[in-house]
N, C-alpha and C positions, 0 to 999 in steps of 0.2 A: 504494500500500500504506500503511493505517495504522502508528502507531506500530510504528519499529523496536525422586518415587511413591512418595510414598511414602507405606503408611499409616499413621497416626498410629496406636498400637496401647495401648490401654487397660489402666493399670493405678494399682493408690491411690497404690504408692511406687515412683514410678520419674523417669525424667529431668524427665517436665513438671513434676511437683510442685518438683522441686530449684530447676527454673528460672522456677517459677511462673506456668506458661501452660497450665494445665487446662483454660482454658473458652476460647472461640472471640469474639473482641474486635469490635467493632461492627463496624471496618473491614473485617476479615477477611471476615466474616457479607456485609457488600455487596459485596464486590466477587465470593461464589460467587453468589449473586441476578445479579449482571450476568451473569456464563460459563453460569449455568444458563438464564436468559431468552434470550441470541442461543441455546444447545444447542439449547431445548426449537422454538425459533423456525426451527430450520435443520432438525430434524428434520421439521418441517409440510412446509419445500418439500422434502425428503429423499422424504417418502410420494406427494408429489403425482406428482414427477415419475416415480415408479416407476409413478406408476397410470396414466399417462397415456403410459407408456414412452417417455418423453424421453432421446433422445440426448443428452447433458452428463456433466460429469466431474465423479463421484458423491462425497461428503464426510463417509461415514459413519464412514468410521476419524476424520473431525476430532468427529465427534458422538462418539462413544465417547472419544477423547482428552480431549473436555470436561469430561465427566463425569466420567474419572479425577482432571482436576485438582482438581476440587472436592476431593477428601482429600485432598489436599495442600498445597491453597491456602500454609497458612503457614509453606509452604517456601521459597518463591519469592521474588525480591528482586523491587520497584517494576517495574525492567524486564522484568523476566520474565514479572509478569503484563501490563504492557502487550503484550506482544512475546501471550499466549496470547489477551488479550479482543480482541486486534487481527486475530488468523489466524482466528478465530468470527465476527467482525463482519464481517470483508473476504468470506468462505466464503460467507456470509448472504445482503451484499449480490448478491454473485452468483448465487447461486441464486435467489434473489427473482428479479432480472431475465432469466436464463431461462426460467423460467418465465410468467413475464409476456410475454415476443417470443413462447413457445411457443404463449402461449394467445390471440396476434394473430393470430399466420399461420395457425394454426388456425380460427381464428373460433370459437372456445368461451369459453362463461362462466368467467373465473378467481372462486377462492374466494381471496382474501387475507388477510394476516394485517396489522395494523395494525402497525409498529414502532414502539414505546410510548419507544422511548429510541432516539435516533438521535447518533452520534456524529459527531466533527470531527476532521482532524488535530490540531489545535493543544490537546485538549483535555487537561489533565492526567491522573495517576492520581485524586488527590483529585475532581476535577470530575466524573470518571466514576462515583464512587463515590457522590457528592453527588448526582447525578443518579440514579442507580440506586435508590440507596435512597427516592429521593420515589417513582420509580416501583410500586417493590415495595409501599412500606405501602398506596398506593392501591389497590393489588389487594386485600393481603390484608386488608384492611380489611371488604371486598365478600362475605367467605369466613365458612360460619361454623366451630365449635371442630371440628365432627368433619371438615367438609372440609380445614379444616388441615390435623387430624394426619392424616389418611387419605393425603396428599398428602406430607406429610412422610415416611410409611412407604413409601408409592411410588417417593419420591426413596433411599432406603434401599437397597431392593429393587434399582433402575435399575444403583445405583452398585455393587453387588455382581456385577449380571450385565457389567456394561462389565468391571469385574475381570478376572473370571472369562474373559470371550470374549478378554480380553487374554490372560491366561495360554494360553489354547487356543489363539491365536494364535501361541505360541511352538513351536507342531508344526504349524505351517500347517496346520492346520483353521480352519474356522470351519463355523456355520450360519446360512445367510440365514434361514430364518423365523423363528429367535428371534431375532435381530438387527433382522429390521422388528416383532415384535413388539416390541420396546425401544423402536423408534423410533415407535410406537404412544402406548407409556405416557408416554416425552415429550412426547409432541402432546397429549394429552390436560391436561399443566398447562398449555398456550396457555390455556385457554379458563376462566374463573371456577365459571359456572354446568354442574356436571357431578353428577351424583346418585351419591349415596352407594355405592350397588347396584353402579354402573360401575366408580367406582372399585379397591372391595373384589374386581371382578370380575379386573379389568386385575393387582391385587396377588397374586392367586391364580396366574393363568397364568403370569405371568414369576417366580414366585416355584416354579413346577413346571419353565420352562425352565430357571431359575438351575444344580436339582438335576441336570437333565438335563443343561447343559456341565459337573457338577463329575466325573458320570461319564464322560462324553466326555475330561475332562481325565487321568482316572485309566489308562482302556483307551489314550490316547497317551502317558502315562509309562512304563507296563508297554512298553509296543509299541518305545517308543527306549531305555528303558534298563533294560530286563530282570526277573523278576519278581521280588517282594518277598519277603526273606530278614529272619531274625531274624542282629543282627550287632552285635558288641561293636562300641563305638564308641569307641575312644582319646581323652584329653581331656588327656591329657601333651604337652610339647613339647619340642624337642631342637634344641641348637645347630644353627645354621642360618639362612640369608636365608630370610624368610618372606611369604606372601602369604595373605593373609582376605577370603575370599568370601562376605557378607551379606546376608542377604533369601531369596528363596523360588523365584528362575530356574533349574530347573536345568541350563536349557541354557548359562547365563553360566559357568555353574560347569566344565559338561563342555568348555566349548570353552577358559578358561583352563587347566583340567587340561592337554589336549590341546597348547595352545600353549606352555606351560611344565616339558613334560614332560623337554625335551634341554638345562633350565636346573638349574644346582644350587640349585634353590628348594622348600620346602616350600610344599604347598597347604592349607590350615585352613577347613573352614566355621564358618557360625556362623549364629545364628539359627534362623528356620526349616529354612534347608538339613541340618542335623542329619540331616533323613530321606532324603537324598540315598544315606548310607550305608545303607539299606538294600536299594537297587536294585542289581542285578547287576553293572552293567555296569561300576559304578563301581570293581568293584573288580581291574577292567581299572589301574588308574592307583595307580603304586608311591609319585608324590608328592603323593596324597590320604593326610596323613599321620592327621587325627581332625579334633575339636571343639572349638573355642577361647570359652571364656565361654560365656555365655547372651544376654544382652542383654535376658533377660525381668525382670533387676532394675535394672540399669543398665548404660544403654550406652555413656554415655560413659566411663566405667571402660574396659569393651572395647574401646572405639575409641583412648582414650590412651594405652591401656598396648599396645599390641600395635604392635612391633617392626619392624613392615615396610610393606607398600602395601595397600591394603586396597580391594576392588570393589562399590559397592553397587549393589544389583539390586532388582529389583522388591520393593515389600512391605518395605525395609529401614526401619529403625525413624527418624523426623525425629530432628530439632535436631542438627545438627552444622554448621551455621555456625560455632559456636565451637571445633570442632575444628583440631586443628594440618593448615595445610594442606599439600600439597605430596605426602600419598601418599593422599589418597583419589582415588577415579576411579567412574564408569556409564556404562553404556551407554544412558542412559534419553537420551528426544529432548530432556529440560530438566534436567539433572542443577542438584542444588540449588547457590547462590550460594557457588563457587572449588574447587566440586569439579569436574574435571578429566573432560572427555569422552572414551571411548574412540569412537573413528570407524569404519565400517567394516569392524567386528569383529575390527579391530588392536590385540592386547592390549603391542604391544612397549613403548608407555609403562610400563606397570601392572609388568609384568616388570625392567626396567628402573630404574624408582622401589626395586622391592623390592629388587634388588641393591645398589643406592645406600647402601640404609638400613641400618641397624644390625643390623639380625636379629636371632634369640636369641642370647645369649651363652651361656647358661647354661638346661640342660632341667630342666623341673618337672613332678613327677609326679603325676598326679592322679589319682582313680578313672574306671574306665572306664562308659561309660554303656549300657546296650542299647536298640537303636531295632528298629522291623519286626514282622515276626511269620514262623511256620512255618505254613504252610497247613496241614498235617495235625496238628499239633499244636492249632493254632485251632479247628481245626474240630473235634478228639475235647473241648475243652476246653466250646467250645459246647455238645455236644451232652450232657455233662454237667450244666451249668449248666440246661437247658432238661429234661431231667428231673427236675431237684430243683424246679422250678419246677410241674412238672405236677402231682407227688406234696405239693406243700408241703412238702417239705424247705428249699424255700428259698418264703418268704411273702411277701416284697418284695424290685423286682429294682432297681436303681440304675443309670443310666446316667451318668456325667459325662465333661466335656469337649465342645471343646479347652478351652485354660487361656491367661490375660493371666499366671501366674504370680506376680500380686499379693501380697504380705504380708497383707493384709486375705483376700485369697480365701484363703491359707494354715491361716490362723488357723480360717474357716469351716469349712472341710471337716475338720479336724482335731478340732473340736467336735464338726462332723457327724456323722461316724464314728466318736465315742467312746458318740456317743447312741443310736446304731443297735440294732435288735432285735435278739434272738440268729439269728431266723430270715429277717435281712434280709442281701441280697448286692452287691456292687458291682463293675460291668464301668467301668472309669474309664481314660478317656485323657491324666487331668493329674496330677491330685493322687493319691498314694501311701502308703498308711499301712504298706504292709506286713505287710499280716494274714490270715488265713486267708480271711475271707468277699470277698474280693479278687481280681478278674482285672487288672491292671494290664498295657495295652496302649501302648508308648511310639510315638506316632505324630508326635511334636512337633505342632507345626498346621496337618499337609496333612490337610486337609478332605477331599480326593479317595479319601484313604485313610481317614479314621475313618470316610465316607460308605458306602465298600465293606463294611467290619465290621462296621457298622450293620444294615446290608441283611442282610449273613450270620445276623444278631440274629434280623431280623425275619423270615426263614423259618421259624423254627427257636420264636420267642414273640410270641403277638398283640399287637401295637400298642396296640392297644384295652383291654387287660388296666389294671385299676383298679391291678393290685398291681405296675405297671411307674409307673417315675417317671425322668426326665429333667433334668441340671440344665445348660444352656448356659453353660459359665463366662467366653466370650471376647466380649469386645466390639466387634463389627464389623458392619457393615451383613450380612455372608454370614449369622449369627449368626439376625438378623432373619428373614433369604429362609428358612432351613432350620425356625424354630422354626413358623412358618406353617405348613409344607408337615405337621411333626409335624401340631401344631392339626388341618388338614383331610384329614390319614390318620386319625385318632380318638382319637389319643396324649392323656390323662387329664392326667395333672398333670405340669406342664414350669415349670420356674424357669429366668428368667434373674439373672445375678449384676449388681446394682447397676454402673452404668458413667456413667463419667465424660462431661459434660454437652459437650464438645469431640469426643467420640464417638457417642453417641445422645442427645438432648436427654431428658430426664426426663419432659418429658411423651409424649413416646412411651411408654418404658417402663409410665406410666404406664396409657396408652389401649391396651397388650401385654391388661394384664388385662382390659378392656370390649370388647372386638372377638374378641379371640380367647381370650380364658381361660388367661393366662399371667401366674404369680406371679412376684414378685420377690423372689430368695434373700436374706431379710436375719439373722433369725434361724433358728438350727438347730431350738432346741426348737417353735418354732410353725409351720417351716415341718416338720416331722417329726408334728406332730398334723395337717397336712394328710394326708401321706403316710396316715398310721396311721390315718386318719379317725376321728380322737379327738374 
C-alpha cells in the first residue's frame, strides 16, 4: 500500500475573504489534476471490466469519492491527501492489472490506457504535485479554448452528480445507469482529441440525470421523513447543554436527535438543515429545539460562539482548522484536520463533549423564521399567479434562487426589485423584499425541494415564455447541471450571479453565455433592459 466534504460555498463576504483564500492556489489546482487523472483513469478500467463482465471487486464508490474530494481538496492536511491520491493510485493499479490477466486468459485484444504519471513509495506530496502538474500542462496544452472549457463544465457537471448520488446514497438508493453514465463522462477526459458535438452531448445527458437523482432525492426524503409542512422555525435559545448539527445530512441529524433524545441536551441545526424543520417527522423529536445562526455570512462567528459540540455533515461550510478544537466531530470517511471522527454511527462522543461543555447559560431570543410550504395553499397561490400571467395582469414573471446569501447579492436584488415594472412579479426562494408582487418560498438550499416547486411552476406556465426570467443566485457546480437543463427545456433568459473564481473559474461563466445563452447578473438596470427587451 502506498502512502499511509465539504463544499466550499460561494459568497463576496464571508469567511474566505476574512481569511483571504478566495481563489484556489497552484498547489491546490495540482494536486485535484492528480485525484482527477488516476479518477478519470480508474473509471476506463471501471467500464471495461463491466463490458466484458469481469468478476473483480468493483471501485466505483472510490470513483465517486474522488470526485467529491476535489471540493474539498483544501480541507485536507498533507496527509490526508496523500492517504486519498494513494487509495486512487493503489484502486488503479489494481484494476489495471485485472484487467490485463482478464484479457490473457481470455485471449482478447486489451484496449489500455497509458499511465502518464506513475508513482513510488518514497515519493513526496510536493514530488507528486511537481510531477502532476508537468503532466497536466502537457495535455492541456494539446486542447484547444473550447475543449477546455467544455471539459471544464463537464468536470462541473460530474462533481455535482457524484454529490448528489452521495446524498441518495444516504436512503440507500442508488442508480446504476446514471452512475456508468458518470463513469462514461470521466473516461471521456482520458483521451485529448474528442469533438466538440461529444462532448456538449455527454454534458447534456448527465446534466438530465443530475435533475433526475435531485428528484429521486426528494421522493426519498418525503418517503423517511414525512411530507412537507409550512413551520415556524425557532431561532431563540434557552439555558441548556447544547449540540449543533451543520450541513445538509438529514439523516446525521435524525439519528443524533434519536440518540440524544434520553440526554438533557438540546439539538440546534444550522445551515442548510434549517429545512429539516419542515418534514414531518421531525417533529417526532421534543429536543429538536430551532435554528442556531446562519452561517450564510459567517461561520466562524457560528462555530465560536456556540456553546457546546457541534457535528458537521455533509455540505458543511470549510475553514475550521482554526477553530477551537475538542467539540467538533463527522461522520465523513476524512473529516477535516483535528476534527474528531464519529465511528460507526456512535454519537456517544459528540453527546458527551456537549455535556462537558459549557452550554447556554443564558437564552436569547430571537425572531422566528418560516421554512416549507402548505401544498394546498401553494398550489391555490400558483394557480393564481399563472392566471395573472395568462391575462397580463402580471407581464413578467421572476424566478430567483437558491441564494450564497452574499452582501453583494443582497445589495442586487434589493436594487433589482426597487426597478421592477409595476406589472412584473416575483416567485423567489432567497432574497425577500417583502412586497406585494412577491411569493417568497423559504426553502433554504434543498435543491430537491425548490426542484419540486419548480416543476409545480412549470405545469401551470410555459418555460419557453419570453416574459419568464430566471436568476440562479448560488454558486455551485449543481447550479451549473440545473441552469443547462433550463437552457435545453427553452427557458429564455437565465442569469447567473457573478461567483467567486475558487468556485467556478470565470471563464466558465464566461463561455455560460457562448454555449448556452446564459447572462451574468451584474447590473440591475441593464440586466432589466434585457428582461424588458428595451
Amino acid at each position: 500500500m502506498f502512502f499511509n466534504k465539504y463544499n466550499a460555498e460561494g459568497t463576496d463576504y464571508n469567511d474566505c475573504v476574512a481569511r483571504g483564500n478566495c481563489a484556489i492556489s497552484p498547489e491546490i489546482r495540482a494536486i485535484q489534476e492528480v485525484i482527477l487523472m488516476f479518477t478519470c483513469q480508474l473509471a476506463f478500467y471501471e467500464l471495461k471490466a463491466e463490458e466484458l463482465n469481469m468478476a473483480y471487486f468493483e471501485n466505483k464508490e472510490i470513483v465517486m469519492s474522488g470526485v467529491i474530494s476535489l471540493i474539498s481538496t483544501s480541507e485536507y492536511s498533507h496527509e490526508q491527501l496523500l492517504d486519498i491520491i494513494s487509495k486512487i493510485y493503489s484502486k488503479l493499479l489494481y484494476a489495471r492489472k485485472e484487467y490485463q490477466n482478464f484479457c490473457t486468459l481470455k485471449n482478447i485484444k486489451c484496449e489500455d490506457l497509458k499511465l502518464s504519471l506513475k508513482l513510488s513509495p518514497e515519493m513526496t506530496l510536493n514530488e507528486i504535485i511537481r510531477a502532476g502538474e508537468k503532466v497536466f500542462l502537457e495535455n492541456y496544452k494539446k486542447l484547444s479554448l473550447r475543449q477546455k472549457t467544455l471539459k471544464e463544465i463537464l468536470i462541473l457537471v460530474i462533481k455535482s452528480i457524484c454529490t448528489n448520488l452521495s446524498k441518495l446514497k444516504e436512503f440507500d438508493k442508488s442508480d446504476s445507469d446514471i452512475l456508468k453514465n458518470m463513469l462514461e463522462g470521466l473516461n471521456i477526459l482520458n483521451f485529448q482529441r474528442v469533438a466538440l458535438q461529444k462532448l456538449k452531448q455527454k454534458i447534456t445527458s448527465l446534466s438530465e440525470n443530475n435533475l433526475e437523482i435531485v428528484k429521486m432525492i426528494f421522493s426519498a426524503q418525503k418517503e423517511k421523513f414525512g411530507p412537507v409542512m409550512k413551520k415556524s422555525v425557532s431561532r431563540s435559545t434557552k439555558p441548556a447543554k447544547a449540540i449543533l448539527v451543520s450541513g445538509s445530512n438529514f439523516q446525521n441529524l435524525y439519528d443524533v436527535l434519536k440518540s440524544s433524545m434520553d440526554f438533557d441536551v438540546d439539538v440546534y441545526t444550522h445551515s442548510d438543515l434549517l429545512t429539516a424543520h419542515a418534514f414531518k417527522r421531525f417533529e417526532e423529536f421534543s429536543n429538536l429545539k430551532g435554528q442556531y445562526g446562519s452561517c450564510y455570512t459567517n461561520c466562524i462567528v457560528d462555530f465560536a460562539t456556540f456553546p457546546g459540540a457541534i457535528l458537521l455533515t455533509k455540505n458543511t461550510f470549510p475553514n475550521v482548522d482554526y477553530l477551537y478544537r475538542g467539540k467538533l466531530f463527522s461522520g465523513e470517511d476524512i473529516p477535516p484536520t483535528g476534527v474528531l471522527k464519529i465511528k460507526n454511527n456512535d454519537y456517544t462522543p459528540l453527546i458527551k463533549a456537549s455535556l462537558e461543555a459549557k452550554g447556554f447559560t443564558k437564552g436569547k431570543e430571537m425572531p422566528s423564521i418560516t421554512v416549507g410550504y402548505d401544498d394546498f395553499e401553494l398550489e391555490n397561490q400558483l394557480d393564481e399567479i399563472s392566471e395573472k400571467f395568462k391575462t397580463l395582469e402580471i407581464e413578467n414573471l421572476l424566478i430567483v434562487g437558491r441564494s450564497d446569501f452574499s452582501g453583494v447579492q443582497d445589495e442586487y436584488f434589493k436594487k433589482l426589485f426597487k426597478l421592477l415594472k409595476p406589472k412584473t412579479f416575483v416567485i423567489t426562494f432567497s432574497h425577500n423584499s417583502g412586497k406585494d408582487n412577491e411569493l417568497h418560498i423559504n426553502l433554504g438550499n434543498n435543491l430537491p425541494l425548490i426542484a419540486d416547486v419548480i416543476d409545480k411552476i412549470f405545469t401551470k406556465i410555459d418555460i419557453t415564455s419570453n416574459r419568464l426570467s430566471f436568476f440562479l443566485t448560488k454558486c455551485d457546480p449543481s447550479s451549473i447541471s440545473y441552469i443547462i437543463n433550463l437552457h435545453n427545456a427553452g427557458a429564455k433568459n437565465i442569469f447567473l450571479t457573478k461567483c467567486p473564481p475558487f468556485v467556478i473559474n470565470p471563464s466558465i461563466q464566461s463561455a455560460m453565455k457562448n454555449f448556452y445563452g446564459i447572462y451574468q447578473a451584474l447590473n440591475p438596470e441593464d440586466d432589466l433592459k434585457i428582461i424588458y427587451d428595451l
